[in-house]
C-alpha positions as CSV (number, residue, x, y, z in Angstrom):
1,X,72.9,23.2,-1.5
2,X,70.0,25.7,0.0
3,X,67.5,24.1,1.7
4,X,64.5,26.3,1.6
5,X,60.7,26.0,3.0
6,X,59.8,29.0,0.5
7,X,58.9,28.8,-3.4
8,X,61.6,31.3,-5.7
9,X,59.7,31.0,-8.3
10,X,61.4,32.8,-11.2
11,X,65.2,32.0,-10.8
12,X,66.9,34.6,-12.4
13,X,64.8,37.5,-11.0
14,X,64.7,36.2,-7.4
15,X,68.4,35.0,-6.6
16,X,71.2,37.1,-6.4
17,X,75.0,36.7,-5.0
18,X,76.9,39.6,-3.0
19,X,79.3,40.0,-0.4
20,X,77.9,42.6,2.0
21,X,80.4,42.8,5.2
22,X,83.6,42.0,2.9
23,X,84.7,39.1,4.1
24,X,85.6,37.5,0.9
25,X,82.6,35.2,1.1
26,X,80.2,35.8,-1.2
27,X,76.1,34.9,0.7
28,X,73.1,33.9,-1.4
29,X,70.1,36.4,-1.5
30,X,66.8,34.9,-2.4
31,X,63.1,36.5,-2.6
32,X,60.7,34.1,-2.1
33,X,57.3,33.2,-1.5
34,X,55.0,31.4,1.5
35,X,51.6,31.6,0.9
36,X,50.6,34.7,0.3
37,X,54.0,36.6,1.7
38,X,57.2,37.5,0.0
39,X,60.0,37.1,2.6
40,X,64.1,37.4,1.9
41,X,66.7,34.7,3.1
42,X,70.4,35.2,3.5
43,X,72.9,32.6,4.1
44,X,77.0,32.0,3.0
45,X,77.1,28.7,1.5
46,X,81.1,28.1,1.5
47,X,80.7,29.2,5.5
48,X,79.2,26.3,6.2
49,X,75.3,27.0,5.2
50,X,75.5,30.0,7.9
51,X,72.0,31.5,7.9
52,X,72.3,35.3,7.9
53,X,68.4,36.0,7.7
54,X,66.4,32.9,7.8
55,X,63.1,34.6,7.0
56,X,62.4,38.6,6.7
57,X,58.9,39.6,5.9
58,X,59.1,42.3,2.9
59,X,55.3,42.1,2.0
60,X,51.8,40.1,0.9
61,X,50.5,39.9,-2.9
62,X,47.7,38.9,-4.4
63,X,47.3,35.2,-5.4
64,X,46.1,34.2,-8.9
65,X,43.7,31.7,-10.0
66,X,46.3,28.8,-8.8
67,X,46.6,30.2,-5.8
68,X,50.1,31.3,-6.6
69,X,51.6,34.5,-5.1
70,X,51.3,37.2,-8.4
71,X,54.1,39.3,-8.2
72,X,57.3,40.1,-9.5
73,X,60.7,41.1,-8.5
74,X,64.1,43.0,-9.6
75,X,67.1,42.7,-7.5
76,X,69.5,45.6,-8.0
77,X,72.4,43.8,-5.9
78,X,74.1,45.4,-2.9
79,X,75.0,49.0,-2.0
80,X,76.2,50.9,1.0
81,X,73.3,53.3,1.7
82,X,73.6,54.3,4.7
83,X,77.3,54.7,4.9
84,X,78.4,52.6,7.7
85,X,81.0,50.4,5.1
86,X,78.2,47.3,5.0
87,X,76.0,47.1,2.1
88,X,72.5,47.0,1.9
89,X,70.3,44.5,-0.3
90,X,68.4,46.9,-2.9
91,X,65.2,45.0,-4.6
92,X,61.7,46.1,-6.1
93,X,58.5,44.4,-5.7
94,X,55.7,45.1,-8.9
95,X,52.2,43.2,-8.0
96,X,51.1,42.0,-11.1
97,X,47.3,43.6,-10.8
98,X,47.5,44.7,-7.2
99,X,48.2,48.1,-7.8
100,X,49.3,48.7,-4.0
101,X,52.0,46.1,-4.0
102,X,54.5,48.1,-5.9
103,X,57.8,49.9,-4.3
104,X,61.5,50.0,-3.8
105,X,63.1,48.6,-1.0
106,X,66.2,47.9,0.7
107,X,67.3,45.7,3.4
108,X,69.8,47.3,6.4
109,X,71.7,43.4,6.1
110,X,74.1,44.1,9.5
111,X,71.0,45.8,11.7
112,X,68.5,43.4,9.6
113,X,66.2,46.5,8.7
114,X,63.8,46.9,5.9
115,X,63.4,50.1,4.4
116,X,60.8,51.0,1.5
117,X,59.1,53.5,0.0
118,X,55.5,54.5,-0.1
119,X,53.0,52.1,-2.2
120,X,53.6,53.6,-6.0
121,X,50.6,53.2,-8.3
122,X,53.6,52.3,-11.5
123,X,55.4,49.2,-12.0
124,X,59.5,50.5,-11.2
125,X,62.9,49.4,-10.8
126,X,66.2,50.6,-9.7
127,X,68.6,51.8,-12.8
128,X,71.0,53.4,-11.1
129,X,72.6,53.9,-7.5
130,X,74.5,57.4,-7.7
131,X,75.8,60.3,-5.5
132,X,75.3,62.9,-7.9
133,X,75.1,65.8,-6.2
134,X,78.6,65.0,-3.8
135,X,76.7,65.3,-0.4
136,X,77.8,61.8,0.3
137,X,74.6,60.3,0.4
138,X,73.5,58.1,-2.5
139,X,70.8,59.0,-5.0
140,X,68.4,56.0,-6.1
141,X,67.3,56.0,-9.8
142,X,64.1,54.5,-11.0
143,X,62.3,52.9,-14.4
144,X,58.6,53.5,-14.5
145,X,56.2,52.2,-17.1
146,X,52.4,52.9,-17.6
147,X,50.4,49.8,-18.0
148,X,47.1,51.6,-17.7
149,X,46.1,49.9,-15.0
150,X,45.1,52.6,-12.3
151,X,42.5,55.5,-12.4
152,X,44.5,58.7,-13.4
153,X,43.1,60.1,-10.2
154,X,45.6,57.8,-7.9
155,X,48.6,58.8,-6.8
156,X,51.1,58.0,-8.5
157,X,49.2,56.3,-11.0
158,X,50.4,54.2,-13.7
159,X,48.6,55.7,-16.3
160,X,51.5,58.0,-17.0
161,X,55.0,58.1,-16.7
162,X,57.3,59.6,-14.0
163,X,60.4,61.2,-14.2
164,X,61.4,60.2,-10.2
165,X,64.9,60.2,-8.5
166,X,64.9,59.2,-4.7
167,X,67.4,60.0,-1.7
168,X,69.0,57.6,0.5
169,X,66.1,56.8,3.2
170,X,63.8,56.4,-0.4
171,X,62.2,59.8,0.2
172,X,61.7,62.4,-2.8
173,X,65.2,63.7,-4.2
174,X,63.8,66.1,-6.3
175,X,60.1,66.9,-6.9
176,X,58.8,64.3,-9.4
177,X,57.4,64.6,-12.5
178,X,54.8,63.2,-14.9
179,X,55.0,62.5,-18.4
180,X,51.8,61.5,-21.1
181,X,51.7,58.1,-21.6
182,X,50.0,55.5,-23.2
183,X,52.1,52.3,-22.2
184,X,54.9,54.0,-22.6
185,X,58.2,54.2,-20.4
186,X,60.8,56.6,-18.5
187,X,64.1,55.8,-17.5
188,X,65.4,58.2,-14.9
189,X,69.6,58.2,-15.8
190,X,72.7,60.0,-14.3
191,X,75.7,60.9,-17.0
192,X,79.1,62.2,-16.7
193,X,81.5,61.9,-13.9
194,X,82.0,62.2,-10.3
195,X,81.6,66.3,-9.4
196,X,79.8,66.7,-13.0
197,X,76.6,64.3,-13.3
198,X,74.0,65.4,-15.6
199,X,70.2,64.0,-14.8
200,X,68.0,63.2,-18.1
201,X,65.5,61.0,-19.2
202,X,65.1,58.2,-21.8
203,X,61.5,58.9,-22.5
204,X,58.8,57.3,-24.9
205,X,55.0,57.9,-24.8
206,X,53.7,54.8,-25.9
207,X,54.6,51.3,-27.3
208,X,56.2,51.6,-30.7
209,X,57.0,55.2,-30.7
210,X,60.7,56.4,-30.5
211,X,61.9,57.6,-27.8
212,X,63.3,60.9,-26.8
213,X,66.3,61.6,-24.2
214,X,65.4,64.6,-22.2
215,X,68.2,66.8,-19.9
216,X,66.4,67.7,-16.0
217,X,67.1,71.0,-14.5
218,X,68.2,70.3,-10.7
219,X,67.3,74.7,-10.0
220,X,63.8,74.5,-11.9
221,X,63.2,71.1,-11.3
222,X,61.9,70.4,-14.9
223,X,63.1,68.8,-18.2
224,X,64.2,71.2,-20.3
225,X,66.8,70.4,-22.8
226,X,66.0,67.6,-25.3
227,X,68.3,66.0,-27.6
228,X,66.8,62.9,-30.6
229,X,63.5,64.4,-30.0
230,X,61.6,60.9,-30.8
231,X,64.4,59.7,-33.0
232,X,65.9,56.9,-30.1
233,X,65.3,53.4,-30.8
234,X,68.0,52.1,-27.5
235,X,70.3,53.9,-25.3
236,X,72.8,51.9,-23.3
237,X,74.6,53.4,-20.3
238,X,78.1,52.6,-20.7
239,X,80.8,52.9,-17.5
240,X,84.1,52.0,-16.6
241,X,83.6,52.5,-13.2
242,X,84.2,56.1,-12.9
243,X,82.4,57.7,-15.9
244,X,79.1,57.1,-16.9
245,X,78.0,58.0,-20.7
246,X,74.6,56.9,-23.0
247,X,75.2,55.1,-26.2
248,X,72.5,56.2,-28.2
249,X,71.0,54.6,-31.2
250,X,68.9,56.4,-33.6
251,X,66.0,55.6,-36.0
252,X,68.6,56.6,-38.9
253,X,70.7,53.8,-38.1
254,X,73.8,56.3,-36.2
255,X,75.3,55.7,-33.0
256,X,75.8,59.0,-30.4
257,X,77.5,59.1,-27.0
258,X,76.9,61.3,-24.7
259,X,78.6,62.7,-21.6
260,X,76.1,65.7,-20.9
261,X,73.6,67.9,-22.2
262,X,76.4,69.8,-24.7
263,X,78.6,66.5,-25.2
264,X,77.7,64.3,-28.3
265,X,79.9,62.1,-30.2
266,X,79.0,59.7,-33.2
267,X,80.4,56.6,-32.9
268,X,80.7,54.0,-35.7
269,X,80.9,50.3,-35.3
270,X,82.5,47.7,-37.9
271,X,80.1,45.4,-37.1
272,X,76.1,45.5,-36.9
273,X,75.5,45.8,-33.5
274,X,72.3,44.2,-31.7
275,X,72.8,44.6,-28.1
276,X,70.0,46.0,-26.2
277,X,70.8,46.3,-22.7
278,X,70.5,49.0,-20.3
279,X,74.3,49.2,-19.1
280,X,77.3,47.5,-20.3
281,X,79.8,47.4,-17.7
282,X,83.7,47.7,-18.6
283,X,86.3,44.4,-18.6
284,X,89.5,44.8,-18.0
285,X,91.4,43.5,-21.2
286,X,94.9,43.9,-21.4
287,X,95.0,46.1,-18.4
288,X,92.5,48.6,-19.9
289,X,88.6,49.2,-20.0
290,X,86.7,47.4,-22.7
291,X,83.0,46.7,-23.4
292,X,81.5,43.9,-25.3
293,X,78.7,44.4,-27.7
294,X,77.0,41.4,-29.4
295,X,76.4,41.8,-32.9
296,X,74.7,40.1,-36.0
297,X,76.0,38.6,-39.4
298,X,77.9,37.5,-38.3
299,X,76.6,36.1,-34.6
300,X,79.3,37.2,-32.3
301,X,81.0,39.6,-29.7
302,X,82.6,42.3,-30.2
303,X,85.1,43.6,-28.0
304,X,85.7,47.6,-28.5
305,X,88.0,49.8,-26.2
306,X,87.3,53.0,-24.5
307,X,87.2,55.0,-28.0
308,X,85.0,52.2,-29.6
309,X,87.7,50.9,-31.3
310,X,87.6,47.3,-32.0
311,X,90.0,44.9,-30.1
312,X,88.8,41.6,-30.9
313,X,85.6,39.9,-32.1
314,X,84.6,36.8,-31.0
315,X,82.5,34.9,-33.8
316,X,80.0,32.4,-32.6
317,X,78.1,32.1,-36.0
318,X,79.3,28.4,-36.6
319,X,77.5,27.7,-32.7
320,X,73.8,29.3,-33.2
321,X,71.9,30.6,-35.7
322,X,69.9,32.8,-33.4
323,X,71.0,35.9,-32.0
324,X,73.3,36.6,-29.8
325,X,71.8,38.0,-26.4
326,X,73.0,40.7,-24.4
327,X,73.4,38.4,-21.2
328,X,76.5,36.9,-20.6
329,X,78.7,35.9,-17.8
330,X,82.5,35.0,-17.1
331,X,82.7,31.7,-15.1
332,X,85.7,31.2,-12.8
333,X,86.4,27.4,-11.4
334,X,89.4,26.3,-10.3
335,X,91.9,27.7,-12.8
336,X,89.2,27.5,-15.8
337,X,87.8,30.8,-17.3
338,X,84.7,30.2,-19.5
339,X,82.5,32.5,-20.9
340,X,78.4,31.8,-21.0
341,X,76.6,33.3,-23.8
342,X,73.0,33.1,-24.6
343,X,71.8,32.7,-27.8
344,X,69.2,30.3,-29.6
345,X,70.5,28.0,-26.6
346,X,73.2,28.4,-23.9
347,X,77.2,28.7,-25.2
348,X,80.1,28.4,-22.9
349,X,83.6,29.0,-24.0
350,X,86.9,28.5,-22.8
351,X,88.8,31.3,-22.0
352,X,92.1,30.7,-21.9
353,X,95.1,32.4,-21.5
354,X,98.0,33.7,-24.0
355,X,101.5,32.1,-23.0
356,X,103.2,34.9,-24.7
357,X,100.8,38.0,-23.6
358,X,103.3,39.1,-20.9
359,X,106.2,38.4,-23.3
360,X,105.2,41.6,-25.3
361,X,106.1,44.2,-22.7
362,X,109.8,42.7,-22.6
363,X,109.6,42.1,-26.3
364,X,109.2,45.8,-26.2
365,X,111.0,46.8,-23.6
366,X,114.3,45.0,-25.3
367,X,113.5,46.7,-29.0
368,X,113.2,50.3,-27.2
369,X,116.3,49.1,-25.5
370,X,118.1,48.5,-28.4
371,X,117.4,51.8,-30.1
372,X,118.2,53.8,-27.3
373,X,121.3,52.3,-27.0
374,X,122.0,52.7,-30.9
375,X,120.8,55.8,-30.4
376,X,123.3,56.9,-27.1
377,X,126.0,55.0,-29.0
378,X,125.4,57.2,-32.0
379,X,125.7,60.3,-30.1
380,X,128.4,59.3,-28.2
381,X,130.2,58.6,-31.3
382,X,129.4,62.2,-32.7
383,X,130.2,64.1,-29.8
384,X,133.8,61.8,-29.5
385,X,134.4,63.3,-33.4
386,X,133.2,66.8,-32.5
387,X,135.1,66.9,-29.7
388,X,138.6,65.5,-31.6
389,X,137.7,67.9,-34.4
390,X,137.8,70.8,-31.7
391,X,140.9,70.0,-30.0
392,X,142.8,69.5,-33.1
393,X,141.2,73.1,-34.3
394,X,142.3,74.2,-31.2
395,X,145.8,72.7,-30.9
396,X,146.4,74.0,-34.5
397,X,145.3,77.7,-33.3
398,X,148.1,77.0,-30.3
399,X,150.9,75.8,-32.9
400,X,149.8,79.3,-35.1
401,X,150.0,81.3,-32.2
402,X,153.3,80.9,-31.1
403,X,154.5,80.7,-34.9
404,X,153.3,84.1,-35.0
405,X,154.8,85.4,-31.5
406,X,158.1,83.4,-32.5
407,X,158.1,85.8,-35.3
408,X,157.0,89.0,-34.1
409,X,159.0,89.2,-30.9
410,X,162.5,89.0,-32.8
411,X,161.2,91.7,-35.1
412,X,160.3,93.9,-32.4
413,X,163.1,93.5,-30.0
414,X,165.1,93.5,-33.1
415,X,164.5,97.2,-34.0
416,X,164.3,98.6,-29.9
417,X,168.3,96.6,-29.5
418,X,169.0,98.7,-32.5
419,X,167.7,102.4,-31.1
420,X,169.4,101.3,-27.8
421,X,172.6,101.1,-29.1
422,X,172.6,103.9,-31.5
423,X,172.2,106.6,-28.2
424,X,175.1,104.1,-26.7
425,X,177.1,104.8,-30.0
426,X,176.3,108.4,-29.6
427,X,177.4,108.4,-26.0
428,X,174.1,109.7,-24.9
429,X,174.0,107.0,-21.6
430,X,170.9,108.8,-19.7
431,X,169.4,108.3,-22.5
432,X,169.8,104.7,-23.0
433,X,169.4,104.1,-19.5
434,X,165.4,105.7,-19.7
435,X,165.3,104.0,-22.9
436,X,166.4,101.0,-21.4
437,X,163.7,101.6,-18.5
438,X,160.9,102.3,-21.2
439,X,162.2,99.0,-23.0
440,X,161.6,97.1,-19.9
441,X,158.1,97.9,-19.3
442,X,157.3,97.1,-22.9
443,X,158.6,93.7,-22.3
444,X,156.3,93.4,-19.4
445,X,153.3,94.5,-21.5
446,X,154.1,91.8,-24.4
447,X,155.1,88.8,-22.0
448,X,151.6,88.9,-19.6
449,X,148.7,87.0,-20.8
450,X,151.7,85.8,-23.7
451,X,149.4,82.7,-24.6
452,X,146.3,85.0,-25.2
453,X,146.1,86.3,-29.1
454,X,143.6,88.9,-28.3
455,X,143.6,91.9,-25.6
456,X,141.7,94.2,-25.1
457,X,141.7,97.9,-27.0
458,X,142.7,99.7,-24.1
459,X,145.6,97.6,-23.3
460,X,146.5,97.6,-26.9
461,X,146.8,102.0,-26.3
462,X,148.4,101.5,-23.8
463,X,151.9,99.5,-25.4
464,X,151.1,102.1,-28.0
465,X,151.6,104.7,-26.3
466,X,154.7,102.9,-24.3
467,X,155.9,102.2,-27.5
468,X,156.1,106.0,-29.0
469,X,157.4,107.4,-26.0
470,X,160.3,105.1,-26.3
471,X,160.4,106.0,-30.2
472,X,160.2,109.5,-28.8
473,X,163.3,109.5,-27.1
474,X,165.1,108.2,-29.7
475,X,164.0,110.7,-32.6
476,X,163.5,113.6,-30.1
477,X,162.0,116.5,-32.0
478,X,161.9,114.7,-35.8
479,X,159.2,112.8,-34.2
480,X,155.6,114.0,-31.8
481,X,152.4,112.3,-31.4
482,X,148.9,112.5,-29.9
483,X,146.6,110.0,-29.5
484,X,142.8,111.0,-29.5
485,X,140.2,108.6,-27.7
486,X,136.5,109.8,-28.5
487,X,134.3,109.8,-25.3
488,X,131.7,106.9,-26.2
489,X,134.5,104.8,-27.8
490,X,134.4,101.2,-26.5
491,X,137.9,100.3,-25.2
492,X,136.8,97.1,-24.4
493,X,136.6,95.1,-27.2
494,X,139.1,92.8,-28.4
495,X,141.9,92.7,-31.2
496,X,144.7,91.2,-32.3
497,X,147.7,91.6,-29.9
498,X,150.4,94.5,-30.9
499,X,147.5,94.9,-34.3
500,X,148.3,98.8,-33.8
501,X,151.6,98.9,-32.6
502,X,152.9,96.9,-36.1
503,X,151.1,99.6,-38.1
504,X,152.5,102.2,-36.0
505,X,155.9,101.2,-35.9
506,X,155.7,100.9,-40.0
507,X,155.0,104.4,-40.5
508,X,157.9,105.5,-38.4
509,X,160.2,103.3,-40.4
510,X,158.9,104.0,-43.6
511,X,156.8,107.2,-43.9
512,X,158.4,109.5,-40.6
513,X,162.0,108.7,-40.5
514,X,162.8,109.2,-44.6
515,X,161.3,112.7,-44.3
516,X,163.6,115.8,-44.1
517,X,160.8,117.9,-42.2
518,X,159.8,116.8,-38.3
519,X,157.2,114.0,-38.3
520,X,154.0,113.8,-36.6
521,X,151.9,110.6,-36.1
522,X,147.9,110.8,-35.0
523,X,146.3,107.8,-33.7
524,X,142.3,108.9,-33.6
525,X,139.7,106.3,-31.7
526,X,135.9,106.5,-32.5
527,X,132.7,104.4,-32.7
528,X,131.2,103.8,-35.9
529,X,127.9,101.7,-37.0
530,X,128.1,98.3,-35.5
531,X,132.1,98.7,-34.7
532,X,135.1,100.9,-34.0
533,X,137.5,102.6,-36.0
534,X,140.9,103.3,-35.5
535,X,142.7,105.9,-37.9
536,X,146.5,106.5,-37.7
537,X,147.8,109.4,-39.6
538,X,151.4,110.8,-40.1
539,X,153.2,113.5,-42.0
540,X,155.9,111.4,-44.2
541,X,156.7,110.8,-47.4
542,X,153.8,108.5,-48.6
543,X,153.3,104.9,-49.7
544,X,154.7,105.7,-53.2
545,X,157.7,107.6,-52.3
546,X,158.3,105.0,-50.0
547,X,158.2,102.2,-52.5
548,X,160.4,104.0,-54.9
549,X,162.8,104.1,-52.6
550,X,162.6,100.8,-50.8
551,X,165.5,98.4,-50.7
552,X,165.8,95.0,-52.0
553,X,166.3,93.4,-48.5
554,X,163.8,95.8,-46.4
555,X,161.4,93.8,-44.6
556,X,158.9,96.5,-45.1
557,X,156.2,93.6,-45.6
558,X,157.1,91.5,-43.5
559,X,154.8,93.3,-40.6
560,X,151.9,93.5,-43.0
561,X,152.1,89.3,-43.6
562,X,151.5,88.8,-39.3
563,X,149.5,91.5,-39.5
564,X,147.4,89.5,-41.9
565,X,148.1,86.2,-39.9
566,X,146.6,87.7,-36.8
567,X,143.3,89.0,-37.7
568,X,142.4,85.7,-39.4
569,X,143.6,83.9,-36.2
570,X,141.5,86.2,-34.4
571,X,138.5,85.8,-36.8
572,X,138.6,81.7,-36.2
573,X,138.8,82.5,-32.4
574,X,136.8,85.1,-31.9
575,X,134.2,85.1,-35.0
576,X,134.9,88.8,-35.2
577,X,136.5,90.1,-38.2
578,X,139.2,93.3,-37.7
């Protein structure tokens, strides 16, 4: 309870609550009236009735025919004006018909200081409390409205609007402006965002006639750019906090937002909306910004999301027949929530809280759970099969492998045993023994790397050439050959292991050594378009003199079938086809 030796007069208007050093005690602000004076009081009522200000003269009014004080009051709540991290107790005073009772004001609550502007000639409040310009220091936005009271001649007079924006010590911002008027109205309005604030006006000339929103240039101090030229019927700031935008409604019936001279958005409601307040702040519903809008047929609130977006809609229609008004509040006792609307009589609601609200976020939580483990336990599975398929592919390439070598090493050594011991036969030792010496180098050649199916070209040449040497020896004169490598042929690509020798050693067996002239054999290298091409020529008899003459058990094709076997191997490893 506040015991007071002042009249308040008009509750609402005179009374405010606010916590100005941040102690977590909220004090009780109250304008009111002795006599002829206005004065302000200040005292924390759950701090044991501690009087901050008992009585602060703000200023005298004029007293009506009842000898009450004529005046009245808007309290803007508290601010930090001056920056020292205490806020300050922001108000405005409008004498009723004492034109020189009308100002802004604020109150210095730690050093108890009053600070005020110059006597305007215009009924104003505060709309707005904004460091638009990031200089640190807070920019006050006022309201003006031309009664027609005053000469025109007076400063300031109230005969016509004003477009005005203050700085922190209530001093001019920016030059201010008048607008034609006929009991009319300006609202002065900062939009946008922290580091981009646009200034405009909501503007209307006289009673009844729309309203236009007009864009201020900050260089040229003058507005310039104007948007719903006299086509506004309300604009609503809307914030979160952080971002301020203007909800504007139009004559047609449309809904705009805007965020700055060049940003407008139409916005459409699903429910007919009636709320005509200057600003909507944000709630925080489900851990997001939301704004409540009251709305007609039905009677209720709706509850839209930063998009406008409906969340939820809270119909009243069954509790008043009235409309809803735009004032509100959310009442906090003990552990009870309720909310306090206004329509054709007072509302309140319990608010209450869903028992399974914060079960969602596990309920979602254990459903992505469950697919990402399906998911993981899918691909696990695949890449288990992939990687099975590949080792058996892989194992089955090994097993073909050493089929293949199993077969062409007999074959090989087979035929170089059989040269060896004809120049034995023949009693040509030195012979042998260089054979013998050749041989051994061969064996070398085929034995390293023996688990790779591919070499490279040039080491392919080179058991080649190994290999005819040896062949060489044994023929002597019946048998020569050259080998011709083209400059820009690529050596190092890869093929089938002993590929050339097989096709080499055929020719000798069956074109070469069933000739009765001397036998040649030319092995030519050379690149071609997109590959390389190997040619091997020879002098013999030919492939049909050969097959006349071939024997029932000559295992003429037996070379030809690995030679086969081979390039496919190669083609599965490699992807390159010979």
């Amino acid at each position: 309870r506040m015991k007071l030796d002042m009249d308040v007069g008009r509750l609402f208007s005179r009374i405010s609550l606010g916590d100005f050093d941040g102690n977590g005690k909220k004090e009780l602000y109250c304008l009111g009236t002795c006599n002829d004076s206005v004065f302000l009081r200040t005292e924390e009522p759950l701090n044991n009735d501690k009087v901050l200000i008992n009585r602060m003269f703000i200023t005298t009014v004029d007293l009506d025919i009842n000898k009450n004080p004529s005046f009245r009051s808007d309290i803007f709540g508290l601010h930090d004006m001056n920056g020292d991290h205490f806020k300050d107790f922001v108000f405005s005073i409008y004498g009723n018909f004492n034109i020189n009772k009308r100002f802004v004001a604020w109150v210095d609550l730690h050093n108890q200081v009053l600070h005020r502007t110059r006597n305007f000639h215009f009924p104003s409040y505060v709309t707005e409390i904004k460091d638009v310009d990031g200089d640190g220091k807070k920019e006050v936005f006022l309201c003006s409205m031309a009664p027609n009271n005053a000469d025109s001649a007076v400063p300031f007079s109230d005969s016509k609007n004003w477009f005005m924006v203050l700085n922190d010590t209530l001093g001019f911002k920016y030059p201010p402006l008048s607008l034609p008027s006929h009991y009319g109205g300006c609202t002065s309005l900062a939009i946008g965002r922290p580091g981009k604030y646009a200034l405009a006006a909501d503007y209307y000339k006289a009673s009844g006639v729309k309203r236009s929103i007009l864009f201020y240039d900050t260089h040229q101090f003058k507005l310039k750019k104007s948007v719903f030229r006299n086509n506004v019927t309300n604009a609503t700031l809307v914030t979160d906090g952080k971002r301020i935008q203007l909800l504007v409604h139009t004559s047609k019936g449309k809904y705009f937002l805007l965020s700055g001279p060049g940003s407008r958005r139409q916005i459409t409601f699903d429910y007919a909306i009636t709320s005509t307040e200057k600003r909507i702040h944000g709630i925080q519903f489900k851990g997001k910004t939301a704004y409540f809008f009251s709305t007609a047929n039905p009677n209720g609130l709706l509850l839209v999301n930063r998009k406008f977006k409906k969340l939820a809609f809270l119909n009243i229609s069954t509790f008043t027949n009235g409309p809803i008004f735009e004032y509100f509040w959310k009442l906090h006792h003990g552990r009870k929530t309720q909310l306090l609307v206004y329509g054709d009589k007072p509302h309140l609601f319990d608010m209450k809280r869903n028992p399974f609200y914060y079960t969602w976020p596990l309920v979602y939580l254990a459903v992505f759970g469950l697919i990402l483990g399906l998911v993981l336990l899918l691909s696990y599975s695949q890449k288990q099969r992939l990687k099975k398929k590949q080792e058996q592919e892989k194992q089955m390439l090994r097993l073909q492998l050493i089929t293949i070598k199993g077969q062409m090493r007999p074959h090989f050594i087979f035929n170089a045993l059989n040269s060896i011991m004809a120049n034995i036969n023949l009693g040509q030792y030195d012979i042998a023994y260089k054979y013998l010496g050749k041989f051994s180098r061969l064996l070398r050649l085929l034995y390293s790397e023996e688990e790779k199916l591919s070499v490279t070209l040039a080491g392919e040449i080179e058991f080649v050439e190994n290999y005819l040497e040896i062949e060489h020896l044994r023929f002597k004169e019946k048998l020569s050959f050259e080998i011709i490598i083209n400059e820009k042929a690529n050596l190092q690509i890869l093929i089938p292991r002993m590929l050339v020798q097989i096709f080499v050693e055929n020719a000798i067996k069956h074109g070469l050594r069933k000739s009765q002239r001397p036998g040649h054999l030319k092995i030519e290298i050379y690149p071609i378009k997109n590959g390389t091409e190997i040619t091997i020529e020879d002098n013999g008899i030919g492939r049909e003199a050969a097959g006349r003459i071939k024997k029932p058990f000559d295992s003429t094709g037996y070379g030809l079938k690995v030679v086969n076997d081979m390039t496919s191997m190669h083609k599965k490893q490699t992807g390159i086809e010979v």
